[in-house]
N, C-alpha and C positions, 0 to 999 in steps of 0.2 A: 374037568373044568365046569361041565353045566351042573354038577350036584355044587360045588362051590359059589356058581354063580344064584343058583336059586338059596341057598343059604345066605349071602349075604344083602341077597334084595329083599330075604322077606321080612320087612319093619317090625312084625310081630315078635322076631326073637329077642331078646335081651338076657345079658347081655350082650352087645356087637361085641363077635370076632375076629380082634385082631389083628393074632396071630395070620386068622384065613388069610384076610387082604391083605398083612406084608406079602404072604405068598403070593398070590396073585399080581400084587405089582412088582415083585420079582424077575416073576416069569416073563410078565410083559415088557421088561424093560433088557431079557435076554436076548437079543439077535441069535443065537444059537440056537435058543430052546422051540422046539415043534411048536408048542401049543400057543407063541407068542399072540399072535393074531386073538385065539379066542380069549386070550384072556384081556389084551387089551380094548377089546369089546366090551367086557364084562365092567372094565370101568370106566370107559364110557357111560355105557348104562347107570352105573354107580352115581357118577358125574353130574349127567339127568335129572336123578332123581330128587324129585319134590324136599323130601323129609330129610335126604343125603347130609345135608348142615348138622341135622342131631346127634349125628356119630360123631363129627371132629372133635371133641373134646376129648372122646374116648380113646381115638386115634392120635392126638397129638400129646397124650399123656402115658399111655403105653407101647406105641411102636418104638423099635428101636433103629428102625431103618430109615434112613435119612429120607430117599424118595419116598416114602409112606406120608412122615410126618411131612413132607412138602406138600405132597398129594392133599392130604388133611387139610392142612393150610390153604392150601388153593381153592378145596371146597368152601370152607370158612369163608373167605373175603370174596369169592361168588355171589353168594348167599348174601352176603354183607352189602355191597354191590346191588343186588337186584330185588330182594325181597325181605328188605329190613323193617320196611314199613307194617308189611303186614307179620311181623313177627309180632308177638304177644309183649307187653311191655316187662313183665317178668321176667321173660326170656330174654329180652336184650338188656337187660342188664346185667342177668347172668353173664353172657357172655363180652360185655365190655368189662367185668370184673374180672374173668379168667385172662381176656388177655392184659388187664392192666396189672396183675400179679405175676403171667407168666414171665411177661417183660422185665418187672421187677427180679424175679428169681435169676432172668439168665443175663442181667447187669447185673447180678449181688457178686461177683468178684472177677478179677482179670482172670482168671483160669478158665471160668464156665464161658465169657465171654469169650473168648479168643477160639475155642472150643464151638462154641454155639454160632459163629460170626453172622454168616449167612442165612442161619435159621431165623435170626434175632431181628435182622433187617427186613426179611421176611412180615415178622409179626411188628417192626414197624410202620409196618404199611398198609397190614390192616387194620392198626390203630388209626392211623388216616384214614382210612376207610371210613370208620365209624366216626370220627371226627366230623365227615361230610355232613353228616345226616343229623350229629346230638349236638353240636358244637356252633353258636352258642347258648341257642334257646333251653333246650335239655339238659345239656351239661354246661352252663354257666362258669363254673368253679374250676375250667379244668386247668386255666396257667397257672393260677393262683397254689392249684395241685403241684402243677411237673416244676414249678420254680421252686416252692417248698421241700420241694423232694431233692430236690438238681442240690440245694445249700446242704443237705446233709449227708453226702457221698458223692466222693468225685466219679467214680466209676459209674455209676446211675446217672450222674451228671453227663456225662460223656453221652450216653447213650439218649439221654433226652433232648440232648442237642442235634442229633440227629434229627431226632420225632418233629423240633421244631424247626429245623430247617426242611425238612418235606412238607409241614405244614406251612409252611410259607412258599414253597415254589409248587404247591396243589392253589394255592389261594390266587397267587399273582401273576406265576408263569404258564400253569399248566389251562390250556384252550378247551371247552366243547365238554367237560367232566361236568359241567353245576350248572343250574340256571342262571343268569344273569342275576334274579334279585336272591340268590343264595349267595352268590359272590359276593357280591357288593355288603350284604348283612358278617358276612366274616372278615372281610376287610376291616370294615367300622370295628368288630370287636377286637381284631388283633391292632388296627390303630390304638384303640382307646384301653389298650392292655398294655402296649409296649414296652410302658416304664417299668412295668417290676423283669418284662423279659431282657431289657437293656441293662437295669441292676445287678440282674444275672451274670450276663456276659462282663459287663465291666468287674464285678468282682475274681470272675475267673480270670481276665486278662492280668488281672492287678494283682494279685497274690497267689494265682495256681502254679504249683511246682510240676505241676503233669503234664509232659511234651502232647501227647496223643489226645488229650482234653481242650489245651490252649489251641491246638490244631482247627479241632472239630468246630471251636467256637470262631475260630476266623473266618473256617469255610462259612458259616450258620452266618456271621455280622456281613459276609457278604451279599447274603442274597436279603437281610433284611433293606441293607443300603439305595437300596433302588427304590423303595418307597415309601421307607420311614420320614417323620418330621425332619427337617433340616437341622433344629437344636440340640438333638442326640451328636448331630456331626461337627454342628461349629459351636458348639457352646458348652461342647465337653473337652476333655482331655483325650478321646479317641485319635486324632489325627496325631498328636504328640506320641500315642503310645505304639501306634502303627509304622512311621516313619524311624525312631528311635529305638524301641524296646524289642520289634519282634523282626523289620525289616534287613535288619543288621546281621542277626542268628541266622543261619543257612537251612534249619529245619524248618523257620518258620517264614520262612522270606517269600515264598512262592504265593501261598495263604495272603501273606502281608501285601504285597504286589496284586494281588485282585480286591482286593478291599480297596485300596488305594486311586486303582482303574475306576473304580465305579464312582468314587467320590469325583474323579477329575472329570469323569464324563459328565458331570451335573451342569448342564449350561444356563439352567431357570431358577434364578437364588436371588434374593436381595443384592444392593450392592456393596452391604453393608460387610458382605461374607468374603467381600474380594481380597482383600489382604491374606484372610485364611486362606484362600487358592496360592498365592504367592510365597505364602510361608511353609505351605506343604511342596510348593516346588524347592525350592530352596534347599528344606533341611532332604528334601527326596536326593535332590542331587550331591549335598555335602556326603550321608551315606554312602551313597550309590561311587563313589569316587576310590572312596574304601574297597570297594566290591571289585570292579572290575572297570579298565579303562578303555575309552572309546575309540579305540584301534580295530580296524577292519577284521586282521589276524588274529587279535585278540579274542574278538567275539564270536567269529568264525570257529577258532581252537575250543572255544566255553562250547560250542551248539554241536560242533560235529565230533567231539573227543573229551568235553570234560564235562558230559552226561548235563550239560545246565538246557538243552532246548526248550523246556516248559519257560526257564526263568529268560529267557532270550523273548521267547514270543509274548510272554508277559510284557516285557522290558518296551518293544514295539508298542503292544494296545496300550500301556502307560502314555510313551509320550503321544501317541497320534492320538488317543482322547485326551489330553490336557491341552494340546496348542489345537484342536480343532473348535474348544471352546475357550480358552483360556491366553489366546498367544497376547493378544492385546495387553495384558496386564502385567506381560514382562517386556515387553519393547520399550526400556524404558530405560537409560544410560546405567543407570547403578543396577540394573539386571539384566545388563546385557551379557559378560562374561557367561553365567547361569544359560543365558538363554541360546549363547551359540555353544557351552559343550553339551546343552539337550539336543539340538539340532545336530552336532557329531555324533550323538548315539544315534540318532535315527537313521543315520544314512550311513553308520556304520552297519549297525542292524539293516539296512537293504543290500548290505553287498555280502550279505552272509547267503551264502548258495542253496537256498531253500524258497522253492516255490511259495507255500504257505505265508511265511514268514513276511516274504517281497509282497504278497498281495495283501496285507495287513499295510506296512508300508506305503505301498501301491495306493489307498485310498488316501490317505493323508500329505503325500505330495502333489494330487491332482488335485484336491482343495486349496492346499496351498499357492500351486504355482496357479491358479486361475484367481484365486484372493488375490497374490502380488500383483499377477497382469491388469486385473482391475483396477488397485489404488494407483500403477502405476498410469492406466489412460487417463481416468477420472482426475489425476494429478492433474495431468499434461493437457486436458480440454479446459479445468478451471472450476471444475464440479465444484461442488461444495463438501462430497467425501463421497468416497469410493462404496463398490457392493461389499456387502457386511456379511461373508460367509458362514454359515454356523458358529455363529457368536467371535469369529476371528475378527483382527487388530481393524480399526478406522483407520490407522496410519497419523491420529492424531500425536499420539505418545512420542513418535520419533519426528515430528515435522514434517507430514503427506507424505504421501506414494514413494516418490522419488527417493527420499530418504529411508524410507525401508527396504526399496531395493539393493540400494548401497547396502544396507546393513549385510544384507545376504547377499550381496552381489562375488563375493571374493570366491574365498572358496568352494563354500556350501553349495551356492548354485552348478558349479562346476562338477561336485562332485553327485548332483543329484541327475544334473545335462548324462553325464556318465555313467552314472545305475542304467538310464530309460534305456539309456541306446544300446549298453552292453546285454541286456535283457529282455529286447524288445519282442512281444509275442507275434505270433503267427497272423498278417491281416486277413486270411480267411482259409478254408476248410472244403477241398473237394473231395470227393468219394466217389469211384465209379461204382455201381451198384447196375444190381438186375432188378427189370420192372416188373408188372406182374405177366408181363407177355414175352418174357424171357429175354427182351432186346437189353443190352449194357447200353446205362444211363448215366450223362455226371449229374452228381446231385450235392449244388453250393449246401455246405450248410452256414446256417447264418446267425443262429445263436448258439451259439457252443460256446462255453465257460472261456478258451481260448479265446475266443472273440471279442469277448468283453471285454478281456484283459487287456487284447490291444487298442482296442476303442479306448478305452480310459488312459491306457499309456501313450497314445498318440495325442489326445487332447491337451494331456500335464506335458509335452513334448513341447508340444505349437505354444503352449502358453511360454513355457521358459524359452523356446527360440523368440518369442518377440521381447523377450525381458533383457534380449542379447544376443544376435546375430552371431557374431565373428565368435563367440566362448563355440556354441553350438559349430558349426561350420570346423573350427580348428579340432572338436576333438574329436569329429568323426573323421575328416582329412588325415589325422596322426594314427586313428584306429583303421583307415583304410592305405596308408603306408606300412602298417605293421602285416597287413594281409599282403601287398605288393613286396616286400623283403623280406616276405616267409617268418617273421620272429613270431607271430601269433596265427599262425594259417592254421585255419579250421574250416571247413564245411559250418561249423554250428555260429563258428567268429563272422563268419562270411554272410552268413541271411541273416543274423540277428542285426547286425548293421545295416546291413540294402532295406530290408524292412525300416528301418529308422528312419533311411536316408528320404524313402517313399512316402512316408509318413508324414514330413513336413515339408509337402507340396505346398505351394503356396504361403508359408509363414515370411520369407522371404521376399524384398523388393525383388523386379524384374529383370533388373541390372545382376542383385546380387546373386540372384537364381542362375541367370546363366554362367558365370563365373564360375561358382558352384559346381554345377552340371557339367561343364566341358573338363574338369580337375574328373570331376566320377567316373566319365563313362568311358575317359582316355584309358585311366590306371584301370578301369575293369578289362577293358580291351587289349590293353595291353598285358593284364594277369592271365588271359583268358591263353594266350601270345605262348605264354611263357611258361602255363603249366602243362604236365606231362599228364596222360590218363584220359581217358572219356569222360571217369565218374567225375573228374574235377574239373574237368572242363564242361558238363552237363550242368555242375551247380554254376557255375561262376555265371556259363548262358542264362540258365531263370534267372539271376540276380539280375543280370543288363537290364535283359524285358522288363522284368518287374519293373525295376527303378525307372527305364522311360517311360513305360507307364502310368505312371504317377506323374508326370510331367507335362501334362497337355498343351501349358500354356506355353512353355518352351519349345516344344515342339509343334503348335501355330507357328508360331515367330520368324521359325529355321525351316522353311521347306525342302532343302538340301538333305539335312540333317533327319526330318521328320524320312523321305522317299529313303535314305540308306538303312533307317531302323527299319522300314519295311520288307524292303528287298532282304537284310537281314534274318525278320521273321521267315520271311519265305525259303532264307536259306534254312535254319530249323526246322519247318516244318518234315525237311528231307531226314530229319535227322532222327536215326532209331530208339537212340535211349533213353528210358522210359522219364514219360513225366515230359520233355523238354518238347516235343509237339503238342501236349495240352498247353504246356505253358505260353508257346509261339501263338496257339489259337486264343485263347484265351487273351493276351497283349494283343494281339490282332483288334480281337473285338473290342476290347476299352478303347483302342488309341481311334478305331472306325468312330467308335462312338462321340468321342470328345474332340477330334479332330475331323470330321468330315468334309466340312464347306471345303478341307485345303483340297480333298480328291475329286473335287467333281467340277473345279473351277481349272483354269489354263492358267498354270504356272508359270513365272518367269524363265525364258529357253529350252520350255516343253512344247512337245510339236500337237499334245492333247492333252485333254487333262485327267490324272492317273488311269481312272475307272475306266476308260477306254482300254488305257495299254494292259490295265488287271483282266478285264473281262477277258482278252487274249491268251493271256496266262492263265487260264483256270486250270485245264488239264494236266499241263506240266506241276503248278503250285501243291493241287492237293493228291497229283498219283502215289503218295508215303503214305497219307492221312489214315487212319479209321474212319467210318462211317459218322462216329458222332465226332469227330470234330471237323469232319467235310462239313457237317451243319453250322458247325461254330462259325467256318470261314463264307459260306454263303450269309449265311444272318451278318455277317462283319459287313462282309462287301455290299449286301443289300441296303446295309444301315446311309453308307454312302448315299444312296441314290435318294434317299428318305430327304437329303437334304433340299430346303425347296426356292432358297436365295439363293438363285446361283448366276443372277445380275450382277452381283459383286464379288471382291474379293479376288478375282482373276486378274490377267492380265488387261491394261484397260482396250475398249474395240472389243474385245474375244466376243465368241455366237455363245447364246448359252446352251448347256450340253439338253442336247437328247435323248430324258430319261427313258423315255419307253425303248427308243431301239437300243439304249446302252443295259434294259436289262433284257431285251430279247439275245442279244450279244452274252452275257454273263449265263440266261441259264441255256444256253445253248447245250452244252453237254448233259445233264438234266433232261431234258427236254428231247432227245435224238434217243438215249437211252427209252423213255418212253414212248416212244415212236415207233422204235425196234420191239419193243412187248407189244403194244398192240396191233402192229402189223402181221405179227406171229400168231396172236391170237385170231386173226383174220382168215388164218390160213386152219387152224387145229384151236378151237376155242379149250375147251377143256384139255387136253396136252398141255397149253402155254400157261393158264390159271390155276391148275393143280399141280403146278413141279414148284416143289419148295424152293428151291432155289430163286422163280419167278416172284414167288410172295415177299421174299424175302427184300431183294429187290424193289417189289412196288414199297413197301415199307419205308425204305431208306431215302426212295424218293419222293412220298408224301411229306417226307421228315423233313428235309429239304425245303421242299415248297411254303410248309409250315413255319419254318424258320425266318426265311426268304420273306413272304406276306406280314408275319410281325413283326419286321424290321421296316418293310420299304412300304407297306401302310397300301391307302389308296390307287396307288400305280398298279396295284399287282392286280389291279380288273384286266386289265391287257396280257396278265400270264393265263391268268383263269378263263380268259374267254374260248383259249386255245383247249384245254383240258377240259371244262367242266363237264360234256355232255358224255367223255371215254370216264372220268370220273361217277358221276351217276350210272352206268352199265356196268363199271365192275363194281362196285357196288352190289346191285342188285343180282350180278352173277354169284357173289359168297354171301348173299344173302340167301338166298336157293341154294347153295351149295351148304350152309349151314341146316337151314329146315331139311333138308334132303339125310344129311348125315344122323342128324337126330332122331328121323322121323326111320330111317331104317336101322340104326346102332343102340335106339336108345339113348335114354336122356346125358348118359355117360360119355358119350360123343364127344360132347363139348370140352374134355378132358385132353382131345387125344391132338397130340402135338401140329396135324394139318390145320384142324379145327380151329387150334387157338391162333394158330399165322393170320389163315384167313379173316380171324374174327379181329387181330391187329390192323390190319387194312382198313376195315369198314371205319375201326375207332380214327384210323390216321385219314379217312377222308372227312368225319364229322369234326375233328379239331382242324383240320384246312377251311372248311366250309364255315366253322365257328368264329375263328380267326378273324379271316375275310370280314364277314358280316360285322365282327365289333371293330374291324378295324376303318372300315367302308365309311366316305366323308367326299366332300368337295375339294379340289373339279373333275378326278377322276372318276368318282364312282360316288355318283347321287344315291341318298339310301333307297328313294323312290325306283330308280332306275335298274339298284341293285333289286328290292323285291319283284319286280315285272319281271326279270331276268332268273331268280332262285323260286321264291314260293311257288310256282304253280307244280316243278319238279318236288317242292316240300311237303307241300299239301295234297301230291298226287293219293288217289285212294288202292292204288294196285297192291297186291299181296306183298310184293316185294321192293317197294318204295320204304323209303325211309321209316315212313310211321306206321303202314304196313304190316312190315316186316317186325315191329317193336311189338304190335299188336299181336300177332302170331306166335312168336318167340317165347317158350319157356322164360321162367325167371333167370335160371341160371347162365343165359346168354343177350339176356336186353341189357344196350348197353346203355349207362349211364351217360353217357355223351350225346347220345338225342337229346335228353332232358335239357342238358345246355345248350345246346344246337339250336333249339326250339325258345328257350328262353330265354336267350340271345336275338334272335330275332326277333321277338316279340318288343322287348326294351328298343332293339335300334331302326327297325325297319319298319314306315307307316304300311299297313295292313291292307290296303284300298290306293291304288295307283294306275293311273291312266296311263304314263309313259314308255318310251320304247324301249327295250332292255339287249344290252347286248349280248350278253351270254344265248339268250333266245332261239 
């Protein structure tokens, strides 16, 4: 290999061998063969090489092995690519004449083509290549070339239809390949060439008997469509010959259908072109009737069994780009029939069971039902005319708002109310995962493509429920009887609905919400009653939650109601299979959050009010729990206390509640647990602070604390005043216990599983302490009062104080939480303070 290798790098032989280099790129592309390795080095080096470009001629005219000649090729438009400028002007012509002949030769007939396919495409594109750099200053002459060429062989024709279709999606589509004033100079040129490349295509349309020719040039006329003159489109015979001539034929119908897309997506035309919009709908639809009819089944049978999915998802971007520009110009009595069987293709087309498909869809009925929703308020306030969604209807054509809702009020809307609901995605995404300190974390995600999906299908939901209460309401009622008498029982039938039902919180009057709600949560309860299994009775549980959840305002109203969802959750929380005590914590924490004032106020024929009788319950409520969703349910319960009106809303006369002792009360078990560590540590410091088991421990309840303070805000100066000073001491014990490890183990220490526990503690007292401080405000906790009381411990200079101990610390164990810690403080808390500080 290295006498091969030195033979073919040394530039001085002539002529290049080859023969040698098929061998070598041979070898190198054998997984088998020993030598693989050195030899793909060898063309590497090749690759490299400066001068490497002078050989491809000789390589792409003599090898016979296809990787060779590709190899060649790739060298070539490298070369072409990056160092054409300084190539000799001789030189590059040479080689834009080699490959404008080779191209010629392997289109000189269907045999060599069909044979050469992928080679040919290949040296298409290094003719683009070189297009970038000659075209049009240099090479002026070159459409005037390939059209010339293209009228006197349809097979070259074919082939250059290609060349110009990459020449146009390098020009308009393709990002970050040319300068700005390179682009814009070949735009102008191919603008102000067009007509002889349009003469082209229209002759080929108009008289070529060649399937695979009239193909290429459909695909070609579509990608010109997107920024050719408008006159090419409306002031030609093209849309006659698209809808007519090639839409109808099943080979070319696909081709014809994205031509077509593009034209309808045009929403910036004169007005003068509008009839043209109108009559391309029209004769689209007289065809299209021919083809296939707007039957659910129907289209569903074409996508999933009779091989049409391309012409289905086409079928979709057709109509959702024509009415999301164009709907206003058929709402119009003599093009109504028109305008409602395009509306039954589309919603036929969304109940065809493909993701994709629906989310093409998906965007064009949440335009729509938010357009309807509009013209219909804007009707009903007296506007002078509604929001004008990407170019969709004013509602003047059919007589305002009101009267376009009728138009679609009957079916259509029904069966669109029906898609959402039947299909409703997931409204969010948890994942337990490990963190980098080995503790299991849940972690929301909150942009995930699912997410979006429901976001947008919840909004087109809420629109179409206000366009119609009782349509919405009856067909989830008739889909949630089908779940109660088992004719459509599914786990998947089950949450794609409760998700719907959650989703249009609030779209409903108050009155009609609860009516509603008590039909929901009866028949869930009673399904729940009546199915057999854990697994099915597991899901039907998260669906309840879920759906109260979503119901805040309902569950203000009903304190009866709201205190049985609770006790509820808490009976869940007991319950082992998986998933349904995150779900219990998780519902916990929303309904804390959105209903609080009811827990911390005295209820009608409550003898206190909740947070009292809760704080009692802790022990029993979370002894099922996990560790992180004990945090879930302390940050719920803390959320309570957060509330700070709690003058009203009770019973009238009641005292108002006693946040500090009702959360000295809550973290009692917290709080006794720590007590028990540091009392032990009183007794055997190191024993109690090095057993994993104790780290593990302090962890769980810093996490807590943490929890607890970001929920209940300011008040938590009264938890912290108890803890801060055993806080600061351990502390500074694995601080020392860290430098101590490192300093006798070496810098690797910090690897070994004690190390990383303890170094979890020091991070979970800087996020309590961070916390704190951003959360610190009036009248519990002055930030004045809070600094008198923290910085002097902050600012202490000892080795093993906070900053300290950063100071001392190898890189690979300063934690990035000082920095916040510190710069948090700095933002909240004045620097210079006389006052008395309690922690102190």
């Amino acid at each position: 290999m290295e006498a091969a290798a030195a033979r073919l790098l040394d530039f001085s032989i002539n002529p290049f061998d080859v023969a040698l280099f098929e061998q070598v790129v041979e070898v190198a592309y054998d997984p088998r063969n020993a030598q693989m390795n050195p030899a793909s080095h060898v063309l590497v080096q090749l690759q490299e090489h400066p001068d490497m470009w002078t050989r491809a001629d000789a390589i792409l005219e003599q090898a016979t092995s296809p990787s060779a000649k590709f190899l060649g090729l790739q060298i070539l438009n490298e070369a072409i690519k990056t160092r054409w400028k300084v190539v000799p002007e001789e030189q590059r012509q040479g080689i834009k004449n080699y490959i404008v002949q080779k191209i010629i030769t392997l289109s000189s007939s269907d045999e060599v083509m069909a044979a050469e396919k992928q080679f040919l495409s290949k040296m298409n594109l290094v003719l683009v290549g070189i297009l970038k750099h000659e075209w049009p200053h240099h090479w002026p002459e070159f459409i005037t070339e390939i059209v010339n060429a293209s009228m006197s062989n349809e097979i070259l024709c074919e082939n250059n239809m290609h060349i110009l279709k990459l020449l146009s999606e390098e020009v308009f589509e393709v990002k970050d390949q040319m300068t700005t004033a390179k682009t814009k100079t070949m735009k102008e040129a191919l603008n102000s060439e067009f007509v002889k490349i349009f003469q082209l295509c229209e002759m080929v349309l108009n008289s070529s008997q060649r399937p695979s020719l009239l193909n290429v040039t459909l695909q070609t006329l579509q990608r010109f469509l997107t920024w050719i003159p408008l006159g090419y489109i409306f002031e030609t015979s093209l849309i006659n010959l698209l809808t007519t001539k090639f839409f109808p034929v099943p080979m070319f119908r696909n081709a014809a259908v994205e031509c077509l897309t593009e034209i309808a997506g045009l929403s910036e035309h004169p007005p003068e072109y509008d009839p043209v919009f109108v009559q391309l709908f029209m004769s689209f639809m007289t065809q299209l009737d021919q083809i296939v009819q707007p039957d659910t089944q129907v289209l569903a049978n074409a996508y999933m069994d009779g091989g049409e999915e391309t012409f289905i998802k086409l079928l979709a971007l057709f109509f959702s780009s024509f009415f999301k520009s164009h709907l206003r110009l058929i709402e119009t009595p003599e093009h109504q029939p028109a305008l409602m069987q395009g509306m039954l293709y589309l919603i036929g087309i969304s109940e065809v069971p493909d993701n994709e498909v629906f989310m093409i869809c998906l965007d064009y009925w949440h335009i729509f039902a938010n357009d309807l929703y509009s013209s219909e308020t804007a009707f009903g306030s007296g506007a002078g005319g509604p929001l004008n969604l990407g170019g969709m209807g004013n509602g003047a054509a059919m007589g305002g708002g009101n009267a376009r809702k009728q138009l679609y009020q009957q079916e259509l809307l029904t069966r669109v109310r029906t898609v959402m609901i039947s299909n409703m995605a997931k409204p969010e995404e948890v994942l337990v995962v490990e963190d980098d300190d080995g503790n299991v974390v849940r972690e929301i995600q909150k942009d995930t493509e699912v997410i979006a999906q429901y976001k947008t299908m919840r909004e087109a939901l809420v629109y179409l429920t206000h366009l119609n209460y009782d349509d919405t309401e009856a067909i989830m009622l008739d889909k949630l009887s089908a779940q109660v008498d088992g004719t459509h029982w599914s786990w998947n039938n089950l949450n794609t609905l409760c998700w719907a039902i959650g989703s249009i919180s609030g779209a409903m009057s108050e009155e009609e919400e609860k009516r509603f709600l008590v039909i929901v949560i009866k028949d869930l309860l009673g399904l729940c009653e009546d199915k057999r299994g854990k697994d099915n009775k597991a899901v039907i549980a998260s669906n309840i939650m879920y759906v109260v959840g979503q119901y805040p305002r309902f569950l203000r109203a009903h304190w009866k109601f709201l205190k049985t969802v609770v006790n509820k959750l808490f009976e869940f929380m007991h319950e082992l299979h998986p998933g349904v005590q995150d779900m219990a914590c998780d519902t916990f924490l929303k309904i804390a959050h959105k209903c609080k004032r009811k827990f911390v106020t005295l209820q009608q024929n409550e003898p206190a009010p909740f947070i009292v009788e809760l704080a009692q319950m802790v022990p029993n409520i979370i002894s099922h729990l996990q560790p992180h969703q004990i945090h879930t349910f302390y940050e719920a319960a803390a959320c309570m206390l957060s509330e700070r009106s709690l003058t009203t809303g009770g019973v009238a006369g009641s005292q108002p509640l006693e946040r500090e002792v009702c959360l000295e009360s809550l973290m009692n078990l917290p709080n006794s647990t720590w007590a028990q560590i540091m009392q032990q540590a009183g007794v055997n410091l190191e024993e109690t602070f090095n057993n994993p088991e104790t780290v593990r421990e302090l962890v769980k309840l810093l996490k807590t604390n943490q929890r607890v303070c970001t929920a209940v805000g300011p008040l938590y100066i009264h938890q912290l005043s108890k803890t801060y000073t055993d806080l600061i001491n351990v502390y500074k014990y694995y601080a020392d216990q860290i430098h101590l490890a490192i300093q006798n183990q070496g810098e690797d220490a910090y690897r070994h599983a004690l190390v990383k526990a303890m170094r979890s503690v020091k991070k979970e007292i800087l996020r309590l302490l961070t916390t704190f401080i951003n959360k610190c405000g009036e009248p519990e906790a002055p930030p004045a009062m809070v600094a008198n009381s923290i910085l002097p411990e902050l600012l202490a200079p000892d080795m093993n104080s906070v900053l300290g101990d950063y100071n001392r610390s190898i890189a690979q164990v300063r934690d990035p939480e000082v920095l916040t810690l510190y710069s948090t403080a700095i933002a909240k808390l004045p620097m210079q303070s006389n006052g008395g500080g309690l922690m102190a």
